[in-house]
C-alpha positions as protocol buffer text, in pm:
chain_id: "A"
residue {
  index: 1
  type: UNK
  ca { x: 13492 y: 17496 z: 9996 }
}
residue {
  index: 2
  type: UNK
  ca { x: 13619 y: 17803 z: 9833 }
}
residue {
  index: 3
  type: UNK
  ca { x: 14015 y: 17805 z: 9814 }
}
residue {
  index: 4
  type: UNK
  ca { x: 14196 y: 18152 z: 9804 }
}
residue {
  index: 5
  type: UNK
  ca { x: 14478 y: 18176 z: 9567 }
}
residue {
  index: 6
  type: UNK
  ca { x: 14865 y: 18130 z: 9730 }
}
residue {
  index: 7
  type: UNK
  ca { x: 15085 y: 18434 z: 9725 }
}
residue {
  index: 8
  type: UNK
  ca { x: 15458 y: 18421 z: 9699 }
}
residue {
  index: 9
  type: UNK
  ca { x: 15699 y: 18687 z: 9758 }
}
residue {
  index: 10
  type: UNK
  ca { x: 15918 y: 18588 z: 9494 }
}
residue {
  index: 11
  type: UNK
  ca { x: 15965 y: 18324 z: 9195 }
}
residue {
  index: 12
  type: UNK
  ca { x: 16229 y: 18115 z: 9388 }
}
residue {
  index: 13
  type: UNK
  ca { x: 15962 y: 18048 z: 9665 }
}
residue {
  index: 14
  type: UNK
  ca { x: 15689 y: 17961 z: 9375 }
}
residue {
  index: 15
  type: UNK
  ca { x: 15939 y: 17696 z: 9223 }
}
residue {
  index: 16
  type: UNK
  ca { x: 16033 y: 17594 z: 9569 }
}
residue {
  index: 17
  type: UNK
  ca { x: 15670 y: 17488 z: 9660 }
}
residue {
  index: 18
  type: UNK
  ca { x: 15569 y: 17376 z: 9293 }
}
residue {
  index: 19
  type: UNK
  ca { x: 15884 y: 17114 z: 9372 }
}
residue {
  index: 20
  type: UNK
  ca { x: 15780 y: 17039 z: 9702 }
}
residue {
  index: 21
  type: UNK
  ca { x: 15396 y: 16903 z: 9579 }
}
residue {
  index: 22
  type: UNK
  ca { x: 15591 y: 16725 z: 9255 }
}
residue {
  index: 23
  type: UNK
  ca { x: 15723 y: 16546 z: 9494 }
}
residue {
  index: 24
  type: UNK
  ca { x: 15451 y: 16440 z: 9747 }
}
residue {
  index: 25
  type: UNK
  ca { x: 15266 y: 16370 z: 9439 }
}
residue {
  index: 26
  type: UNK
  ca { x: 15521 y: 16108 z: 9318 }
}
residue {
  index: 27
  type: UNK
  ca { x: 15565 y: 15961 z: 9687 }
}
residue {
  index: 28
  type: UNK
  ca { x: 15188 y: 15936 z: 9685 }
}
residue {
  index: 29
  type: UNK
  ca { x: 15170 y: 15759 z: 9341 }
}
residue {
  index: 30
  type: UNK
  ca { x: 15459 y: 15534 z: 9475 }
}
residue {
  index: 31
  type: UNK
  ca { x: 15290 y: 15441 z: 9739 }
}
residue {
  index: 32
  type: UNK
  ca { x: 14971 y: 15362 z: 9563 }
}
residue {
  index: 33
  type: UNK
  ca { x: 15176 y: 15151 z: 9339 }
}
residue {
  index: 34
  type: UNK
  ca { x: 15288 y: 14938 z: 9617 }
}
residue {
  index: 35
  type: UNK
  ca { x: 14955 y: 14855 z: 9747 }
}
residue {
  index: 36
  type: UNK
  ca { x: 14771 y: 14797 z: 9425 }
}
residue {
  index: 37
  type: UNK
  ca { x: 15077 y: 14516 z: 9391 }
}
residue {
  index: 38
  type: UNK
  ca { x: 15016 y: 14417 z: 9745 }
}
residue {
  index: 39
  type: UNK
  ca { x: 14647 y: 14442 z: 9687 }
}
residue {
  index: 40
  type: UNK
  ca { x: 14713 y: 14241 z: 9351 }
}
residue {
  index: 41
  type: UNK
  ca { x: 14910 y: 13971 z: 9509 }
}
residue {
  index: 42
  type: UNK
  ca { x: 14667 y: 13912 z: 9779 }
}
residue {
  index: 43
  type: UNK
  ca { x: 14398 y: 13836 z: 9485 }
}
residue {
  index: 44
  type: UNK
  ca { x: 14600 y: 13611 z: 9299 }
}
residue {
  index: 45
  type: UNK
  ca { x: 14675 y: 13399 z: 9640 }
}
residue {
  index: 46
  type: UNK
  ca { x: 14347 y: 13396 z: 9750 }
}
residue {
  index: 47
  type: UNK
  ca { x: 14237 y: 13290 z: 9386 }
}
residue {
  index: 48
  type: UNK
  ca { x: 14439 y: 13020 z: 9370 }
}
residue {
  index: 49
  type: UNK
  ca { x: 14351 y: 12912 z: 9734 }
}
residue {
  index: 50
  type: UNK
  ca { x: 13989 y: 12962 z: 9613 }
}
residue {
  index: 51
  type: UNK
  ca { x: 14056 y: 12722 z: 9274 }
}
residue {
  index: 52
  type: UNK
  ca { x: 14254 y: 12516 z: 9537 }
}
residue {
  index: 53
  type: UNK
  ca { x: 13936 y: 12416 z: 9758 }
}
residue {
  index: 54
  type: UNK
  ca { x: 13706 y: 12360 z: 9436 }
}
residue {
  index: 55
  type: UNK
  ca { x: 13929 y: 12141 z: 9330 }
}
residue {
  index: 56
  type: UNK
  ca { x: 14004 y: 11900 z: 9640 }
}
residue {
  index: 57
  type: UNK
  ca { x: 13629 y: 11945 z: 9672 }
}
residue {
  index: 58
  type: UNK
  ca { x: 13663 y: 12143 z: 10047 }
}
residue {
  index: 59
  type: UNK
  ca { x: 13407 y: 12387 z: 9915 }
}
């Protein structure tokens, strides 16, 4: 996929849309950081579940 270079008519629009994907990129790196925690937390409960059952011998 070949991508063809943006034009801008002027600075102000270049800083406009270099701001613009600064800040989808931190909304998307927020994001991801929520779900690795969610992700994270989901690993520790099942874990413990996991150690839980091996434990009361429920295996």
């Amino acid at each position: 996929m070949k991508y063809e270079p943006v034009k801008y008519n002027s600075r102000e629009e270049a800083v406009t849309a270099l701001r613009r994907m600064i800040q989808r990129k931190r909304e998307l790196e927020k994001r991801v950081q929520e779900e690795f925690v969610k992700a994270r937390k989901e690993a520790i409960n099942h874990h413990s579940l996991a150690c839980m059952k091996t434990l009361s011998g429920k295996e």
